[in-house]
C-alpha positions in Angstrom: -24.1 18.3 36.0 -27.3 16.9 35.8 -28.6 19.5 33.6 -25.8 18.1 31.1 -27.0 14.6 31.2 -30.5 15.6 30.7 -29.6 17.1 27.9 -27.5 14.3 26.4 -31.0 12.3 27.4 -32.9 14.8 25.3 -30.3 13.9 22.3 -29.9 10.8 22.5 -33.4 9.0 23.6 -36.5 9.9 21.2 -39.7 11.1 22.2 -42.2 8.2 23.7 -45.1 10.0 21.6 -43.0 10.2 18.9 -44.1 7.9 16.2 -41.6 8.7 13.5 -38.7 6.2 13.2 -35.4 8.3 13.3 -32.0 7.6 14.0 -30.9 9.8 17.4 -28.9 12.2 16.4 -25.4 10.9 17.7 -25.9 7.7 15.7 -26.8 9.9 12.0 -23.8 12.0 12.8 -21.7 8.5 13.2 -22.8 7.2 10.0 -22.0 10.6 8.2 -18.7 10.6 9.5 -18.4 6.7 8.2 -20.2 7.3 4.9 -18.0 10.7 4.4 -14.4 8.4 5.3 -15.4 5.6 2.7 -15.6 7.7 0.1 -12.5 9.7 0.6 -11.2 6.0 1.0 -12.8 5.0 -2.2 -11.3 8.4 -4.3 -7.9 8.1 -3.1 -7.9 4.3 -4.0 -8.0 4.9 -7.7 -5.1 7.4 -8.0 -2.2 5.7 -9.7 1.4 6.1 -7.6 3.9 8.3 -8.8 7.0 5.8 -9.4 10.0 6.6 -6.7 13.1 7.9 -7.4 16.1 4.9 -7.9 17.7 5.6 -4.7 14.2 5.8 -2.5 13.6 2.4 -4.5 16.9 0.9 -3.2 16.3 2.6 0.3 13.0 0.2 0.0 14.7 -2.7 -1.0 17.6 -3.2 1.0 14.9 -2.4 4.3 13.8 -6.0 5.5 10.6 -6.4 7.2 12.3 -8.4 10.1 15.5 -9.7 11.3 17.7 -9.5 8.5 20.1 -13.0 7.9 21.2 -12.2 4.2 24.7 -10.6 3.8 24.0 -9.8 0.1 20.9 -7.6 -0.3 22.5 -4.8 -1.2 23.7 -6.8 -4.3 20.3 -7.9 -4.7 18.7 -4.6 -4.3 21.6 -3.2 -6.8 20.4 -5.7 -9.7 17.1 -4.7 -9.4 17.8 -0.8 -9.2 19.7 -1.2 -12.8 16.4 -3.2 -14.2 13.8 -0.1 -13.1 16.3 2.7 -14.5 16.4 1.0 -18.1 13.7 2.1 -20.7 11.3 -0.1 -21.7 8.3 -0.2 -23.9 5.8 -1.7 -21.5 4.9 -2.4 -18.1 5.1 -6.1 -19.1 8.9 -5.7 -20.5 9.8 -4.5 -17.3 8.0 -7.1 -15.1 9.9 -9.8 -17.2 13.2 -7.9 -16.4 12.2 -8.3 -13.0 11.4 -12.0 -13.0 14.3 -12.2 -15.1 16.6 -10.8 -12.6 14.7 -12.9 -9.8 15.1 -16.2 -11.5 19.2 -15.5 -12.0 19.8 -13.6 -8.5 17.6 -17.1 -7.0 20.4 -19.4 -8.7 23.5 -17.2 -7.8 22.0 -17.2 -3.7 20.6 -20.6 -3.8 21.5 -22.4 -0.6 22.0 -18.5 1.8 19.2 -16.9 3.2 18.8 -14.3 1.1 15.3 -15.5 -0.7 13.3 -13.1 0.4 15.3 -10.4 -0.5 15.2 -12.2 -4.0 11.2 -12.1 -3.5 10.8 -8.8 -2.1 12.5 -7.2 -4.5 11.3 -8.6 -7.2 7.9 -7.8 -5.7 9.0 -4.1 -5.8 10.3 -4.2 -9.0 6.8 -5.2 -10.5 5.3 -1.9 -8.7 7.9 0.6 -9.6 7.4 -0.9 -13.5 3.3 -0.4 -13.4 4.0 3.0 -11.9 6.7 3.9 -14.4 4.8 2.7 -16.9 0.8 2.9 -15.8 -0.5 3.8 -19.7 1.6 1.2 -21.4 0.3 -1.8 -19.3 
């Protein structure tokens, strides 16, 4: 036992004659580990998504990310799963669709609580159409 801990001393704690100022060894492995993380962060950052399939998008949609008060959002969802399965010739077409959809489906459920399933999947309807479409934005 105490032959490990000198050992660990011996690592971690630098010589006293030692003039050269050097990182102990523990800490230079630390930051290669962090350095080495960021950029495998940083590299898979700037791949574009592949767009989902229509059902995996409605799978999305109809999920809420809490309780879930609206009786409709499988209507809702619906709307929006007909916009992202129509050709279009840009990302921006699609994205009106979307707020398109958004601004009628926000009339037709004014007054329920069904909002933000209006919101959310309009919000999801904007991502599929940038992934459907990532050259044509």
């Amino acid at each position: 036992m105490t032959l490990g801990l000198a050992f660990l001393a011996d690592i971690m704690l630098p010589e006293k004659d030692d003039t050269r100022l050097e990182a102990p060894m523990p800490y230079r492995l630390l930051l290669a580990m962090t350095l080495s993380i960021l950029c495998a962060l940083t590299i898979t950052g700037c791949v574009p998504q592949k767009p989902v399939s229509p059902s995996i998008f409605f799978g999305n949609c109809i999920t809420p990310p809490g309780p879930d008060p609206c009786e409709s959002d499988m209507e809702i969802c619906r709307v929006y799963q007909d916009v992202i399965t129509e050709e279009y010739p840009s990302a921006q077409a699609c994205r009106a669709a979307c707020n398109q959809s958004a601004k009628a489906l926000g009339i037709q459920y004014f007054g329920r609580t069904c909002g933000y399933m209006v919101l959310g999947g309009c919000n999801l309807c904007e991502q599929q159409c940038l992934r459907l479409y990532p050259e044509r934005q």
